[in-house]
Each structure stands twice: as C-alpha cells, then as structure tokens.
N, C-alpha and C positions, 0 to 999 in steps of 0.2 A: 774661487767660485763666487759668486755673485747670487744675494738672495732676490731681491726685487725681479718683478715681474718681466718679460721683456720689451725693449725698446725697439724703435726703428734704428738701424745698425747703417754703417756707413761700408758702402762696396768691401763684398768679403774677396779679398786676392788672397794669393794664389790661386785657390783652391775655392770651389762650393761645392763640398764632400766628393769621398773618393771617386774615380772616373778611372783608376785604372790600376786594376789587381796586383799587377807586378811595381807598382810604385806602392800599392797598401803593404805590400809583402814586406820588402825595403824598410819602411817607417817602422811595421812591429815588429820584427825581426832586432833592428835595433835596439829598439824599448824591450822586449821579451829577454833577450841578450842579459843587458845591462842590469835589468830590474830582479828577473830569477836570480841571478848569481849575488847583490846584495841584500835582498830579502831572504834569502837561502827557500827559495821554491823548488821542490821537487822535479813537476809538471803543471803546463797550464791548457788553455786549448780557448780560440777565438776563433769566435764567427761573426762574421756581419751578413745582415741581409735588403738589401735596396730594391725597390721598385716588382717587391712581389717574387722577388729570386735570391738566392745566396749565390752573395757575389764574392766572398771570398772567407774561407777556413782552414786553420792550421794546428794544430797540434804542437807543442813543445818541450821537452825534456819528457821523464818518466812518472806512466802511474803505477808504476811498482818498480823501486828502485833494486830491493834487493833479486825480482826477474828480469831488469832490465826489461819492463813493459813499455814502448813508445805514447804513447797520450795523439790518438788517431780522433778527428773530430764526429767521426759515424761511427764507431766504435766505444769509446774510453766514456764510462758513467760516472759520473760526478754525484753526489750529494748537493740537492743545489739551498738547502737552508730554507732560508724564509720567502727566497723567489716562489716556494712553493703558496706563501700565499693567496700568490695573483690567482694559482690555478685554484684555490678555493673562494676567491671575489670571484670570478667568472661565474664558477658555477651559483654560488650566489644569485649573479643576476640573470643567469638562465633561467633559476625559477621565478626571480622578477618578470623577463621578460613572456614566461608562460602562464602569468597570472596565480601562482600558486602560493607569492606572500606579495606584502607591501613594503618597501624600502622605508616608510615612514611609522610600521605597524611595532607596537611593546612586543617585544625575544618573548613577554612570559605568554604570549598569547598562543604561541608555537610549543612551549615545555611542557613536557608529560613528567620525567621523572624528578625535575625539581625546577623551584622558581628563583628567578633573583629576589634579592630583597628588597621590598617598597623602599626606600632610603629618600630618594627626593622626589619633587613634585613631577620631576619629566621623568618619563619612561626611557629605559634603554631602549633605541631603537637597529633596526639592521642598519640603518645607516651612520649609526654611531658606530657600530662592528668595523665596518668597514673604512671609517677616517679616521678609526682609533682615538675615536670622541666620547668614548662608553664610561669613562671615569672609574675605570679597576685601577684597583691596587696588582703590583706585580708581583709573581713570585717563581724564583728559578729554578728554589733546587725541587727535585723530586718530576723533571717536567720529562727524562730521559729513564730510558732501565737499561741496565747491561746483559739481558739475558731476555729474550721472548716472552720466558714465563713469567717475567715480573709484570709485566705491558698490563696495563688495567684497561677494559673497553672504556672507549669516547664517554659516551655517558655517565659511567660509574665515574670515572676521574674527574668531570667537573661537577657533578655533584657533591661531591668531597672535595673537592682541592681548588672550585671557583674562589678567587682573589674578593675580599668587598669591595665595596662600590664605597669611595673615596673622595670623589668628586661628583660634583653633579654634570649628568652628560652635555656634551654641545658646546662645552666651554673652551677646554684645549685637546688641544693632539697630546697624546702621551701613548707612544707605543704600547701595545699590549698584546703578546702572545693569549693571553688566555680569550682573551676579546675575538680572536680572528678563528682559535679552537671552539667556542662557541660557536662560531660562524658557522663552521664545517661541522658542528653537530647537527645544527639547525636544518643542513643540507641531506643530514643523511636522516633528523628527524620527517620530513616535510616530502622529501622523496618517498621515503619508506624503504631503501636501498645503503646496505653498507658505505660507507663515506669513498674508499678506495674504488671501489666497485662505481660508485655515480660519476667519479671523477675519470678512469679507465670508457666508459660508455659515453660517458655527454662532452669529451673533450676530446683524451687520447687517440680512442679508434677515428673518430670523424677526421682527426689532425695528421692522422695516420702516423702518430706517435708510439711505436711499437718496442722502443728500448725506454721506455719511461714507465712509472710506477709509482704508486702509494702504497702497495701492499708489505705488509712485515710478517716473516721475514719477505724478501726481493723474490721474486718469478724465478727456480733455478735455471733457468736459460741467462740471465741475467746474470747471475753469480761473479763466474768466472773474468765478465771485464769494468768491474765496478773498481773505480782507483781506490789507491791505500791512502788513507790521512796523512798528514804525518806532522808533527812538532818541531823545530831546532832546537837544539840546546849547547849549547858551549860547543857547536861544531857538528853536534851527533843529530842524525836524525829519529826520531823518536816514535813510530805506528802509533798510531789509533785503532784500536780493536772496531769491527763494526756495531753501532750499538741501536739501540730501538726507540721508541716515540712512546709516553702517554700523551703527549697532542700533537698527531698527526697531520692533519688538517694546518699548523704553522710552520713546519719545517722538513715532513715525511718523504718528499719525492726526490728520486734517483731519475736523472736522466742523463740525454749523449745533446752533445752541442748541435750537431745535426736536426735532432726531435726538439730542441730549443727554438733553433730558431723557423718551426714551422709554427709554434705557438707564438712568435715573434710577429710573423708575416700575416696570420690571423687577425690581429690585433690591429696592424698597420693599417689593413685593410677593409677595417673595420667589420670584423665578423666573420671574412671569407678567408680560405682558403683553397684554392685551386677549385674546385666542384661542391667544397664542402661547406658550412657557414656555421659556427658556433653560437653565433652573436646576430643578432638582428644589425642595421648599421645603427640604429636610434639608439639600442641599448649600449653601444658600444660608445658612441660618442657622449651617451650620458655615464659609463661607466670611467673615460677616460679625462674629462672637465674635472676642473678644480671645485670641491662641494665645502672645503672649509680652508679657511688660513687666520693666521691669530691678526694679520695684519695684510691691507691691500698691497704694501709692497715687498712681503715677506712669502715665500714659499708654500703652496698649503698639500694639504690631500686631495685625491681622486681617490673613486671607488677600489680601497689594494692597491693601485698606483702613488707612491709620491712624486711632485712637483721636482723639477731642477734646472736654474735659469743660470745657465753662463755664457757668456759671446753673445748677449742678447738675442738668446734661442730658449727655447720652451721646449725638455722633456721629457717623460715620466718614467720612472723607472722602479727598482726593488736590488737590494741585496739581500743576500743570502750566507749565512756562516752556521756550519755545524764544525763538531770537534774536526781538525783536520784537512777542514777544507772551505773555501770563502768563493761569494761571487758575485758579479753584477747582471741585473737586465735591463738595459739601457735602452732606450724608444725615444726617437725625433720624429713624431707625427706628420710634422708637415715638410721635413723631409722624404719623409714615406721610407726610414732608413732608421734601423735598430742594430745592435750588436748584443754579444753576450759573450762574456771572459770568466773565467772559475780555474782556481789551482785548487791542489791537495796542499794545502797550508793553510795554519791560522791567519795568517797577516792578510786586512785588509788594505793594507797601503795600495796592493798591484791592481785592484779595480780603481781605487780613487787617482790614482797618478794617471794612468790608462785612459779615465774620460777627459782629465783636464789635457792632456799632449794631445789627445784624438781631440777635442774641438781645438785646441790654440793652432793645429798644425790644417785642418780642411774649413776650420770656419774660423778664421780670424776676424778680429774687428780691429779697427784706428783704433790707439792709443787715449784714454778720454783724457780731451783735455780741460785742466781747473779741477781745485778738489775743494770742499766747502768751507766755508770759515765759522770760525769758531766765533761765537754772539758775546758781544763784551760783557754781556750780563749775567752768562750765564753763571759762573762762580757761585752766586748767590744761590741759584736752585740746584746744587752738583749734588749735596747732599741728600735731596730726592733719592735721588739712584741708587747712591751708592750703599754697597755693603756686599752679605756674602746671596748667592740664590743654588737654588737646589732641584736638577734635574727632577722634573717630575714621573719618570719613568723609573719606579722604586716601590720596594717595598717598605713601609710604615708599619707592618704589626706581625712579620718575624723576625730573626737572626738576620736575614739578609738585607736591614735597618742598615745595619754597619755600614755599609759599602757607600753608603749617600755619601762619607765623607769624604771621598773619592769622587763624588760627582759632584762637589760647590765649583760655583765659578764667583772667582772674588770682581765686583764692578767698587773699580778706584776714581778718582777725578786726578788729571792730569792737563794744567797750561789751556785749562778754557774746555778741553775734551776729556769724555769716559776712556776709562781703560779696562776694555772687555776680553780677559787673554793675554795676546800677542799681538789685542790692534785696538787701535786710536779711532773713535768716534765724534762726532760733532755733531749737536743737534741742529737738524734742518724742520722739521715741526714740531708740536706740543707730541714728546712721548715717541719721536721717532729720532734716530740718530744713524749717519751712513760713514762708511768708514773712512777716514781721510785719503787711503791708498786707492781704495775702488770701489765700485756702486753695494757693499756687503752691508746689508742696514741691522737693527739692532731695533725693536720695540719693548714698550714696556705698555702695561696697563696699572688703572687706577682703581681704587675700589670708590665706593658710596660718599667717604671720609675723605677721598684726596689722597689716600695713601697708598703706592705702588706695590702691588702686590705680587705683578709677574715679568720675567724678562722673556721674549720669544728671538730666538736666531735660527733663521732657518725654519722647520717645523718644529724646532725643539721647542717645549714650555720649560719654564725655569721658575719656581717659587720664590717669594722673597723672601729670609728665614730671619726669626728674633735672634737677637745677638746669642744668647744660651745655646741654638743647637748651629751655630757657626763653627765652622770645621778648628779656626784660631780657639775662640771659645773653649770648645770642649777639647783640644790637644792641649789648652794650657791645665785644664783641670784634672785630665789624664797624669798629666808630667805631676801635678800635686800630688796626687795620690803616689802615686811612685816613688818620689820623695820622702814623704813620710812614712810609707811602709818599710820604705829602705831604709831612712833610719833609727825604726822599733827595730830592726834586725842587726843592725850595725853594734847599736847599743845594748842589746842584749851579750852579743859578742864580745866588745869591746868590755863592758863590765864583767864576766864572769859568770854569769847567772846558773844558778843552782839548777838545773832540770830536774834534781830527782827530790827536790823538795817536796816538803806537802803543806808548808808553811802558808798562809795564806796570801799572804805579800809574791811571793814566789810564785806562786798558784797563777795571781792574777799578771802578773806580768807572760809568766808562759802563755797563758792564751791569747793576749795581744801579739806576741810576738809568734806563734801559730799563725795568725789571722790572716798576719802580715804579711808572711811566708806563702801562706797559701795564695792570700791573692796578687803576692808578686808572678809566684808560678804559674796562677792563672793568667795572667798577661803578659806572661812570655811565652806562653805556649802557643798562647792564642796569636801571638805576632809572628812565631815560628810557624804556624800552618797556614797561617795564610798567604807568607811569603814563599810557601817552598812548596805550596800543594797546587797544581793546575786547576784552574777556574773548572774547567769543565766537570771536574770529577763531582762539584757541588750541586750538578743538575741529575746527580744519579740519586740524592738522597744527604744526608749528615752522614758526613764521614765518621768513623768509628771515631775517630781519638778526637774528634771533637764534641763529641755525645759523652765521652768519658770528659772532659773538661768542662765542659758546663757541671758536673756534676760538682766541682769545686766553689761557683759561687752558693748552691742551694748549702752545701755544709756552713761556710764562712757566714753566709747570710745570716743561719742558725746561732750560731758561735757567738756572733757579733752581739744579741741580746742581754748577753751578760755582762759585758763591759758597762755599760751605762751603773749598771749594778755595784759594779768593783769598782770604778771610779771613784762614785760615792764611796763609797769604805773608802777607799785609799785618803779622801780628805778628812772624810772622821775622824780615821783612826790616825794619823798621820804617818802615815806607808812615806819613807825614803822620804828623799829631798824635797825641797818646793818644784825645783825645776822639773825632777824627775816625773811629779804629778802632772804639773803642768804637759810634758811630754805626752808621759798617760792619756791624760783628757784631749790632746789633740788627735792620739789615736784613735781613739772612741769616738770622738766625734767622724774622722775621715772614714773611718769603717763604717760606722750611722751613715754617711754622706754617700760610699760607695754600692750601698743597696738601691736605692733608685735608680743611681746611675747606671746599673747595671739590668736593669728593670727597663728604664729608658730604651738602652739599645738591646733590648729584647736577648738578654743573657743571661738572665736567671730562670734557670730550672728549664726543662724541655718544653716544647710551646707545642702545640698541637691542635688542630682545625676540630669544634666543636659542630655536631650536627642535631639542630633541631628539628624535629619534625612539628609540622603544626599543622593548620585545616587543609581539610581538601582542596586543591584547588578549582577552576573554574574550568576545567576543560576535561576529554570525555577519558573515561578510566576511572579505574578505582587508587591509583599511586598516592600516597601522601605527599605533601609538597615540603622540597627541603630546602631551610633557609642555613646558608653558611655564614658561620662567624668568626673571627679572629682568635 
C-alpha cells in the first residue's frame, strides 16, 4: 500500500474495475478459497456495489459451524465493529446539516451532565471527534460488559470513565473510541432521542435497513441469524459468547451485508438512496474530503472516514473488529464503486489482503520506474531520527500503560537510508522520507528547538520517546531486577538459612529474600497472564487474578521500607561477610529502585478514575459539572 496522496497513473489494463460478475465470482472464490482455510475462518460474506446497484454478493463457509449455518449475504448478521462509527459521523452531520450544532463549536457547549476539562487553550471540538484529533488518552478495559445488566447508560459511563485530555486537539490523529462515544452521546444529547433509536430513524429506516441495529440486547427477530464469533486455537475453534457495549455509538451495530451495502450506495451517491437521501450532497462531500493529515503526502481523515491511496486511486474506508469477528468498508468515490467483507474471526489479515488483490487485479498500474537515492550527506543528520517512537493511540495513566511496549517502533540508520520496520527509506525533502521499494513515505515533525518529536506512517502518530521509557531500556532494567531478585533467592537456598530464626541477622535477610520472592512471583504471574489470557477478556473489566496480583506489589512495596533500615545495621553491626552486605545493599537498593518502576507502569496498588465535582456549568439545568481525572 502506498501512503501518499494520489497521482496521475498510467493506462490501467486489464481491467478498470469489475465489468462482469461471473469473472468477480472466479477471482474471490479463489481468494475466499485459499485465504479462509489459512487463516482458519469460519465464514465470510462480500458484497460489492457499482453505479447505484449491487452488482455482486456471496456468502462463504459457515456462521454457525456447530449448525452448519451457510453465511447467506441478506440474511447472516455480522457484528460489524467500528464500521459502526461511520453510522455515528453521519448522524453527526445530519445534525450539522440541520443546523442544530457547529462542526467547529467546544463538545462542552452541548454537556449537561459533565464537562471535559479546560486542559489546553483549544477547545475540543466536533471536528476533532470526528478526525480523532480530540487528544484523549485511551482506555480499553472496562469499554464491553458480559451481561446486559452490567451495560451502564451512554452518559453515566463517560462521565466516569472519559480518558483525559493528553494532547492538545488538532495536532494528530490518534484513534480514539472514547472520542467517537462522545460523538454519539452528543447525538443523542442534542436530538433529545436515545442514541439507538436516532440512529434506527434518521438512517436505518430511510436506508431501508431493516436487519441492522444498535439496540442491546438485538431486536428478537434478529436473534436467530446473528453469526457466532469465534477464535482458533491450536486447530480448535473457540465461540464467543455474544457480549454488550458501554460505548455503543463505536462498535454497537449488527447488520447483513445486503443493509451494508445500501449505506454504501448512500454514501456513493452522495446522500441518496433510491427515493431516499440521508445526506444533503454538500454535507456529504464535506463529510467525505480529507479535513486533517500529519503530512501533504501522507494519508489523513475525513469526517469517520479514513484516507487510502494505492494504485494511485483515492478511498475512504473504516474497519471494524469486535471479539470474533472483523471487517472492512471499502469506498472508491470516484469510481462510484464500494465493497464490504466481514468474517466471524479475529484475524484481520482477510480484509487487508482482499483490498490489495481487489485493486492490484481491476486497477493495476505500470510498475514505477527509479526508486530514490540516498543524499551523500545524509549520514551526518541519521541520528535526527533515529531511536525508539511510541504509538500514540495508548493509554498513559492506567495498567493498560504496559502494552505501549508492544507498540515502539525502532527507527535505525542503515547504508545512507532509515530503517522503519521491514522497509528502507530515503530522504527526498526536509523531514520527509519514501520507501526505496515503493511510493510508502515516512514523516517526521520538529518541535520549536529542532528536535523531532513525531514519526507519522500512514494516519498513524508515533512519539519520540527518551531513552528511559524505550522498550530496549526498560527490558534491560526489567532482566536486572530479575537477576538480582533471583539471586537473594538462590543464595538464601544455597546458604542454608535459618527460617525459623528470630536472630536479627536472620530476621533481616528473610525479608529480603521474601521481597524477592514476591516480586519474582509477581512478574511471573504477570507474564503468565498476559500470555495465556485473550486480549479481549481485558475489555470486560480487570480480570480476577490479576486484581489479586497487583495486590503483591502494594505488600512488597510496604516491606521494602525496612530494608534501607536493616542494611544499616547490617554494616554497623557487621552482619556476615563484606560480600554478603554488599549483596544486601544491592537488594535494597533494587527493591527501592522496583517501587517507581512499578508506579511508572502503573502496577502498584488498584488505580481507579477520581470524580470531582466542581461549579455549575454554563448551560441550562441544575447538574454539577464533572471533571475526570486519572
């Protein structure tokens, strides 16, 4: 794929998009074939829609394997994820388009039961909502319930559980589910109409979308052909129970590929559909333009839509993943030609392979020829770049801190070119660098000082991070601490030590080697469940055994006080050997050293969203206004 914007492209052959069903058939058939059976997908189901009609749909393998249900494309209901977004930007700008807010107006101008916090001089606006320009911090778990009755309403859960405000708005793209549930409160604030309920009225019915939904639990008419999730696991395949939304409005809607792709043809057509129009055409072509990109040749947002340039074509789309099941909604404007593909599986490989074969196979382009060269000089400026950067779509101030170290990307200097990944870059301007294999560019920004502060691929933002919270970094301080707790414990063993002393010498060594223990067990526990527990289960809430494992640093934390204490004595009084002190004293210190650390990645003691109430705000009601903090 290619991020830059696109070019004028040289005679597309064979093909300029499909022109005849029974050869589209053939090509996915093939792919569907080949792909389900190495991805282990259940079922899938594709539609395409051209020139105002669906010009071809299929169904593939089953959505419910243990009834042998078929995956029928007017029929079989999918979970379709965050696709559900678009349908809450739409409605979005229907109330745009009916005059009933401002795309440029402060969210707090709209909040009755709480406000965000003043934090920077710009105001959130709906249009930061919507290019996920809002500058929240993220946060995952607790975003699903396993039971109805857990589900907290729209309002009460961002109240409580809005993310802060982390960045100041405008500056990057950083995904944000809470950003886009906002969206759709505002929707249901501003209408005065249940959120499910505006969206069923001002979309569905007009679309004549009758197997689609945002209501929890599902319409029971619906029930019965809603496909099953489902996992692989060493061969086996594994359900997903159906489960519920505390934000709705980013991932809530069930629909059939069929009702997809009339919201598809809507869209194409800027607002209409058959008799019906959701969309003004203004609003829609102001909804579907590109309103931010970190860079002119990098990929950006549309209103819920993002950007996607390959084959030198231009177009906008959304994926979608809940437990069980993943999707695409793929849109080429100006071909007036959209698609849409969703299995019951996690794996999003089958939408990403599926748009690059679908464009390399009806829109090819010549091979380009020349790839850029590498500036003899640059050597000298490589160390600009280089180092470790950090997905800004993360959480900073709970538990789920951790996982950023899974999201660094290391940028190397390599023979003249960055090495960003699995690909080789060359700078072609100040701060701009394209791939040596194909037009895929790479930017960077600077701050006030000259010092680079962000890498952008694609939409993605990437921070630059100081060496301390570099993934290298902190794995080598990790492996220290583990080392030397390993060997208080070794050497406790290996010597003999008295447990049931009460000697003081004794005393003090048992509690190091306690300490040690415990926080060996604490980070083996901690590496055991995250390797062996399903991501998804961490959006229901903290899992039990890991609420019981946190409770191991708050004790050691405690513990660890007294060591600084007994050290001393130990050299006063001269306790044991030199070396043996020596030992001592590096325990003490690394256990002193493992309380921040552990503080840093937000693992000491349970963390929990403080709610202040402060003045009344400025808008009509009596509600006190609530500021969320970390």
């Amino acid at each position: 794929m290619t991020s830059g914007p696109p070019q004028v492209t040289s005679p597309i052959t064979p093909h300029s998009g499909p022109t005849d069903p029974q050869e589209l058939e053939a090509f996915l058939d093939a792919f569907f074939t080949s792909q389900m059976k190495e991805l282990h997908i259940p079922g899938a189901v594709f539609i395409l829609v051209k020139d105002g009609e669906v010009f071809f749909a299929k169904g593939y393998g089953y959505a419910n394997l243990e009834k042998r249900t078929p995956v029928i494309p007017d029929k079989t209901i999918f979970r379709v994820g965050s696709v559900s977004k678009l349908f809450t930007a739409t409605a979005v700008m229907q109330l745009y388009e009916r005059k009933q807010l401002n795309l440029e107006d402060d969210v707090n101008k709209y909040l009755k039961l709480f406000q965000l916090e003043d934090k920077y001089p710009q105001p959130v606006t709906f249009a930061n909502l919507l290019t996920h320009t809002a500058g929240f911090d993220e946060h995952f778990i607790g975003q699903h319930a396993k039971r109805i009755s857990q589900v907290m309403p729209l309002g009460q859960y961002l109240a409580t559980r809005m993310p802060p405000r982390t960045m100041p708005p405008g500056q990057v793209i950083s995904y944000n589910d809470h950003a886009m549930s906002l969206a759709g409160y505002l929707v249901e604030e501003i209408s005065e109409i249940p959120f499910a309920q505006h969206i069923d009225e001002n979309i569905f019915q007009p679309l004549g979308m009758n197997r689609s939904s945002f209501q929890q639990p599902p319409p029971i008419p619906l029930l019965p052909d809603i496909a099953v999730g489902y996992r692989c696991k060493a061969g086996t395949y594994l359900l997903y129970p159906y489960d519920y939304l505390n934000t709705t409005p980013i991932a809530g809607a069930i629909s059939t590929a069929t009702d997809i792709a009339r919201f598809m043809m809507a869209h194409l057509q800027l607002g209409r559909y058959g008799d019906s129009r959701i969309l003004d055409e203004s609003t829609a072509r102001e909804m579907h333009r590109q309103h931010f990109t970190h860079h002119p040749r990098l990929r950006g947002r549309a209103y819920g839509f993002s950007e996607w340039f390959e084959n030198g074509r231009r177009a906008i789309f959304h994926d979608g993943g809940m437990p069980g099941f993943n999707c695409r909604l793929f849109l080429l404007p100006d071909q007036n030609l959209g698609f849409f593909v969703a299995c019951n599986s996690n794996t999003v490989q089958l939408a990403r392979k599926l748009t690059s074969h679908f464009l390399d196979h009806y829109y090819p382009v010549q091979e380009r020829t020349g790839s850029p060269q590498p500036s003899a000089d640059f050597r000298s400026r490589a160390r600009h770049f280089t180092g470790y950067y950090r997905y800004t779509v993360c959480s900073r101030h709970t538990i789920e801190k951790i996982s950023t170290l899974l999201s660094q990307v290391r940028v190397a200097h390599k023979d003249r070119t960055l090495s960003v990944g699995s690909g080789r870059y060359v700078e072609v301007e100040p701060l701009l660098f394209q791939r040596v294999d194909d037009e895929d560019y790479v930017a960077f920004r600077e701050d006030e000082l000259g010092r680079v502060t962000h890498m952008f691929i694609g939409t993605g933002a990437y921070e630059k991070l100081p060496r301390y919270e570099t993934k290298s970094f902190q794995l080598i301080l990790l492996g220290f601490f583990v080392i030397v707790f390993l060997s208080t414990c070794i050497d406790a063993l290996l010597s003999g030590m008295r447990l049931l002393s009460l000697h003081l010498p004794d005393l003090s060594r048992l509690l190091a080697v306690f300490i040690s223990a415990l926080n060996l067990a604490f980070l083996a526990g901690l590496a055991l469940l995250f390797t062996r527990i399903d991501p998804w289960e961490f959006t229901y809430g903290k899992p039990p055994v890991l609420t019981a494992l946190l409770v191991i640093p708050v004790v050691t934390a405690v513990l660890t006080i007294g060591l600084p204490i007994l050290t001393v004595l130990a050299w006063l009084e001269g306790y044991w050997s030199t070396i043996a002190r020596l030992h001592y004293s590096l325990t003490t210190v690394t256990a002193l050293a493992f309380v921040p650390f552990l503080r840093y990645w937000k693992l000491l003691g349970l963390r929990s969203c403080r709610i202040r109430k402060a003045a009344q705000p400025q808008v009509a009601g009596k509600q006190s206004e609530i500021y969320i903090r970390p």
